[in-house]
C-alpha positions in Angstrom: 17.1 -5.9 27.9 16.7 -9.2 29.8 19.1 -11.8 29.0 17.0 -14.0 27.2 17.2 -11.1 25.0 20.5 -10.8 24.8 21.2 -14.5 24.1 19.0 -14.4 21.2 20.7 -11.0 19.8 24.2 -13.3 20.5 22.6 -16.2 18.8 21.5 -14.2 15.7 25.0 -12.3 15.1 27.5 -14.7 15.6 25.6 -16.9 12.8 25.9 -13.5 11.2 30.1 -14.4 10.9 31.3 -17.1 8.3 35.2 -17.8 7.4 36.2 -18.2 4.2 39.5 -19.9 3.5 42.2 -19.9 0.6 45.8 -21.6 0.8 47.0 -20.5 4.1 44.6 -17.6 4.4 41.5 -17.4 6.7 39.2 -14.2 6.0 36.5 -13.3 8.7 33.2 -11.8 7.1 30.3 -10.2 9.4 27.6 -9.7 7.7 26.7 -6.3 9.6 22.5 -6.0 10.2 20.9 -2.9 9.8 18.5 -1.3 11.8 15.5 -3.3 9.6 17.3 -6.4 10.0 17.2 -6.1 14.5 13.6 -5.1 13.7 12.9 -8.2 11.8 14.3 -10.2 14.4 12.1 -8.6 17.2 14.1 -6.0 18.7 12.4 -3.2 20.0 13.6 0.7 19.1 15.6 0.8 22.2 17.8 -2.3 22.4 18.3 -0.8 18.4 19.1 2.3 19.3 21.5 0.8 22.2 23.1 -0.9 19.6 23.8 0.3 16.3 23.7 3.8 17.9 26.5 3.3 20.4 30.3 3.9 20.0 31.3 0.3 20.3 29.4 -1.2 17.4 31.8 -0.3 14.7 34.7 -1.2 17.1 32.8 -4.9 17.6 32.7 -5.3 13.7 36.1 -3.9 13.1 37.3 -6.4 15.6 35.5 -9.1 14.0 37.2 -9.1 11.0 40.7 -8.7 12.1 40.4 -11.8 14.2 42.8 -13.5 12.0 45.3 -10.4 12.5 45.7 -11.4 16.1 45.6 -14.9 15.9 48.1 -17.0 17.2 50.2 -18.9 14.1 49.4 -22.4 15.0 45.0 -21.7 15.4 42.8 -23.4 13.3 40.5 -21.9 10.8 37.7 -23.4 13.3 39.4 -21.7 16.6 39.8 -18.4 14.6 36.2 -18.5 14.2 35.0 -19.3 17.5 37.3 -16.4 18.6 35.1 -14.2 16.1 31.9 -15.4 17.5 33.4 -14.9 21.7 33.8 -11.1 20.8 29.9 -10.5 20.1 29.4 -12.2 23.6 32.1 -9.9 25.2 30.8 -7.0 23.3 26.9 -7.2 23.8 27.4 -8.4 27.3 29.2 -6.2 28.5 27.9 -2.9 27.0 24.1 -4.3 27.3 23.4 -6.2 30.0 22.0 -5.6 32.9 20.4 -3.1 31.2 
């Protein structure tokens, strides 16, 4: 997987994350893709397999949405967020690239 590759597969998953807030509450929502949905974006069977295959998937998405768990008290909804989105980029780069 080249890392044009893997900037488009950051791209299409953090827009994948959305925020909802209520009163003093921020909820984190990722909107986990299927194997038809990497497929529809052009991914080939092995950057799929190296994906939704591997044991760190589930941990990424689990992560995801207990951002707001580890949050610092005085983050915005907008920071909490953006420190959803960083963990796809720690996550996929580190596990898939150079590859």
């Amino acid at each position: 997987m080249d890392s044009e590759q893997i900037q488009k597969m950051n791209q299409w998953l953090q827009s994948r994350i959305t925020m909802k807030q209520a009163d003093d509450t921020i909820k984190i929502e990722f909107d986990e893709p299927g194997a038809e949905d990497f497929y529809a974006q052009g991914f080939d069977e092995e950057t799929v397999q190296r994906t939704l295959k591997s044991s760190w998937w589930g941990e990424m998405a689990t992560d995801i949405v207990e951002t707001p768990d580890f949050a610092e008290p005085n983050d915005s909804a907008e920071q909490i967020l953006k420190y959803a989105r960083d963990l796809v980029v720690e996550y996929v780069g580190k596990r898939l690239y150079p590859y």
